[in-house]
C-alpha positions, 0 to 999 in steps of 0.5 A, a space after each residue: 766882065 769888063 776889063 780895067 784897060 776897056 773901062 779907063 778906055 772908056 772913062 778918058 773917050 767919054 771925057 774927051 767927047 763930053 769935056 766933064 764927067 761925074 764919078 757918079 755917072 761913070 759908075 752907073 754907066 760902066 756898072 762899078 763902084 764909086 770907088 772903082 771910077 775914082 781909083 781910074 780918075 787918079 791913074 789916069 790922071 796921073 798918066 796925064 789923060 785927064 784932069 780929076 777934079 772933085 767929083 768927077 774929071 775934065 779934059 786936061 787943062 779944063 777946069 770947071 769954073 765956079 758957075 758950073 760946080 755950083 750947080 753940079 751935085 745938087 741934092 748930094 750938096 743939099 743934103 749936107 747943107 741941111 745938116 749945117 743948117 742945124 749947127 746955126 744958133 739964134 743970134 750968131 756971127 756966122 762966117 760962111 766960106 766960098 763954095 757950092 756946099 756952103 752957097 747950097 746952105 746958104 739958100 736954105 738959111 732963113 732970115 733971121 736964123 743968124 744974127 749977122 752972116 759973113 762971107 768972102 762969097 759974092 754968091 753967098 752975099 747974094 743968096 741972103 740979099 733979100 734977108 733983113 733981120 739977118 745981116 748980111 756982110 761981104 768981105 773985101 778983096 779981089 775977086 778969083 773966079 775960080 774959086 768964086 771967093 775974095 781973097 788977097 791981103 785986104 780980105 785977111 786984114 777983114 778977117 783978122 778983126 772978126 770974132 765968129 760963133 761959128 764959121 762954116 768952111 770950105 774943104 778940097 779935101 780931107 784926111 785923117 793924118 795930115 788934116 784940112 788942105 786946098 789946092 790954092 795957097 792963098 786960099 788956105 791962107 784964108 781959111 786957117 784964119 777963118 778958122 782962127 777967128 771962129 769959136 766954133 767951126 763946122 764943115 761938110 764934106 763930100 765922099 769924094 773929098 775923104 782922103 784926097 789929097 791937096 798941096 796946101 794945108 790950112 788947119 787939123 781936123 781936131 779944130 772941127 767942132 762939127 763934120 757933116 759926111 754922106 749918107 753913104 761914106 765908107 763905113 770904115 772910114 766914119 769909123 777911123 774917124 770917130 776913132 781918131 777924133 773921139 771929141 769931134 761931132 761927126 754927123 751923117 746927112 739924110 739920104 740925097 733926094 734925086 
C-alpha cells in the first residue's frame, strides 16, 4: 500500500515536472479516490508546495489562464451544460455568466431557444455569433483575462438596468452554510447583482466546487432556483443539501461521456 508521505511526494514532482495536473488524473494514476487527491492538494498547498486550483493544481505562482480551463474538463462540463440547457424557456432574457461551464452550454444553446442572451463573456458572445433569432448582448466594461469576463463599475451600471428571466451563473465554490463565494471581489460584485437582477437563477456546479472555500461571498444558496451537480457527487452531500434546501431543484447531470 502506497503511503500518504510517497503519494504527495509524488503529487508535487508531477506538478513540478507537468506544471498542471487534473485531480482526476491523479487519481487514476496513483490508484485513489477523487476525494483522497483533493484532500493532498489542500495540505500541500497549504504547505505552500503547490497552488490547487479548481479541478486540479499548478506550480506555485502559475495559474491557468481562461483559454486553458475552457478547454480542460470537457465532457464533465458538457454534461452539466446539458442539464442547464433544459432550465432555458421560449422567450427568455437569459443572462449567462463567464465561464467554461456556462461557455460549454452556450455552445449547445440553439438559435432561437432564448429570446435575447446577456453576457459579461466575450467567449460566450462568440459562441452565439452566428445566432440570428436569438439576440445576442454583450455588457460593457474592462476586460480581466483571468477570469475571461468584463467586469468593473461600467458593467454593474449595465447590469443594474436589466431585468432576466434567468441568469445562469458561475461559481468557484459552494457551501452549504456560508453560501455562493469567488476568489475576486469585484467578481462577486458582479455575480450578486446578476443574481438580483434575474427572476430566476440557475448554476452547475463541479464535484470539486462542493464545500470549497473562497474568500468573497456573493449570494445564499436559497437564491438558487435550480442547481445542476455530477452524476457522481457524494451521495451525502446531495442529501445534506436537499435536506437544507428542500425548496431548491437539485438535478444530477447524465454521466460524463469520454
Amino acid at each position: 500500500m502506497q503511503l500518504a508521505e510517497e503519494r504527495r511526494q509524488a503529487i508535487v514532482e508531477a506538478v513540478e515536472q507537468e506544471g498542471r495536473v487534473l485531480a482526476t488524473e491523479l487519481a487514476q494514476r496513483l490508484h485513489t479516490s477523487e476525494d483522497t487527491i483533493r484532500r493532498d492538494l489542500r495540505d500541500l498547498d497549504a504547505a505552500g508546495l503547490l497552488r490547487r486550483v479548481h479541478g486540479g493544481a499548478v506550480r506555485r505562482g502559475a495559474a491557468p489562464s481562461f483559454g486553458e480551463r475552457m478547454e480542460a474538463e470537457l465532457p464533465r462540463k458538457n454534461a452539466l451544460a446539458r442539464m442547464l440547457r433544459d432550465c432555458v424557456r421560449p422567450g427568455d432574457t437569459v443572462l449567462i455568466d463567464a465561464g467554461s461551464t456556462n461557455l460549454a452550454l452556450a455552445r449547445l444553446l440553439e438559435d432561437g431557444q432564448a429570446a435575447t442572451v446577456v453576457t459579461n463573456s466575450p467567449q460566450v458572445a462568440l459562441a452565439l455569433g452566428d445566432f440570428r433569432r436569438t439576440r445576442v448582448v454583450l455588457l460593457g466594461g474592462t476586460y480581466h483575462a483571468a477570469q475571461g469576463a468584463v467586469m468593473g463599475a461600467w458593467t454593474l451600471a449595465e447590469l443594474q438596468q436589466l431585468r432576466a428571466d434567468l441568469c445562469i451563473v458561475g461559481i468557484c465554490a459552494l457551501d452549504p452554510e456560508r453560501g455562493l463565494a469567488t476568489e475576486d471581489a469585484e467578481e462577486a460584485t458582479i455575480k450578486s447583482a446578476m443574481l438580483a437582477g434575474s427572476t430566476r437563477r440557475a448554476a452547475a456546479v463541479l464535484n470539486e466546487r462542493l464545500f470549497d472555500k473562497a474568500s468573497f461571498l456573493f449570494g445564499r444558496l436559497a437564491e438558487l432556483d435550480h442547481l445542476v451537480l455530477e452524476a457522481d457527487a457524494p451521495p451525502d452531500t446531495i442529501a445534506r443539501l436537499r435536506e437544507s434546501h428542500p425548496d431548491l431543484d437539485i438535478q444530477l447531470a447524465a454521466k460524463a461521456r469520454p
